[in-house]
N, C-alpha and C positions, 0 to 999 in steps of 0.2 A: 067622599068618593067611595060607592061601592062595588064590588065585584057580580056580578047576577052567577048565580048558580049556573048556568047553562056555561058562561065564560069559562068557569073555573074545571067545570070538565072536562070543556074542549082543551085546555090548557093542561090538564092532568093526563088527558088521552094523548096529547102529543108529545109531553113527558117518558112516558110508559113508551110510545113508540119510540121515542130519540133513544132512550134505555136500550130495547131491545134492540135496534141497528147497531148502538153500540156493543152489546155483548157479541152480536154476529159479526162486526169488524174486528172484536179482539179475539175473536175464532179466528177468522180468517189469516190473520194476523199470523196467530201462535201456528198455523197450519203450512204456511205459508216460510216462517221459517225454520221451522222440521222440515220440508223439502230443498230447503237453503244449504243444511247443515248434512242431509242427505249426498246433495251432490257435488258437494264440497269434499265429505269424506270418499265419494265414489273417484274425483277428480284426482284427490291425494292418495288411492291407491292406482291408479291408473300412472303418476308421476312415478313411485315406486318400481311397478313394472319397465316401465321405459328406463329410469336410471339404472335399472338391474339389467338389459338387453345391451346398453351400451358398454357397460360395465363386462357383461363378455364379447361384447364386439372387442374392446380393447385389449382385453387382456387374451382371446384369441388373434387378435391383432398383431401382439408384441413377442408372442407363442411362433408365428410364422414370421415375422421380421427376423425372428433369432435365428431359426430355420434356416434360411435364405443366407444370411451371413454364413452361420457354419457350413451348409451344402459349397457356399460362395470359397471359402477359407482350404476346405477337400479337393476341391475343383484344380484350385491354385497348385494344393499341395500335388496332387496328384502328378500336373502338367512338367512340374520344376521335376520332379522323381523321375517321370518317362523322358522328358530332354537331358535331366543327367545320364542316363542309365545308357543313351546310346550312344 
């Protein structure tokens, strides 16, 4: 059983082409994720940000809770001083 020359090219030219699709798949590939790893990083500074926003939501949160008590605590004190005082 032999091969004819014409066979063996076509065979080698579809080789070469399987080759090159492959190279351009593992471009696409490696390309593909660089922009994974892109906005992956952009995602995890964006988390950042938002854990940082809350983070003084809360702690100006707990800034004015305290507020409120002691205005709340003056308020008291204040009311007991002017009913004794008369």
């Amino acid at each position: 059983m032999t091969i004819s020359n014409d066979r063996l090219d076509r065979i080698e030219a579809t080789l070469a082409k399987l080759a090159h699709d492959l190279g351009q798949m593992r471009e696409e590939q490696s390309q593909m994720r660089r922009e994974q790893n892109e906005m992956r990083s952009e995602q995890d500074r964006g988390r950042k940000w938002e854990d940082r926003t809350w983070d003084v939501i809360k702690w100006v949160g707990g800034i004015s809770a305290a507020l409120s008590i002691s205005a709340a605590i003056a308020l008291v004190g204040l009311v007991i001083r002017l009913s004794l005082s008369q």
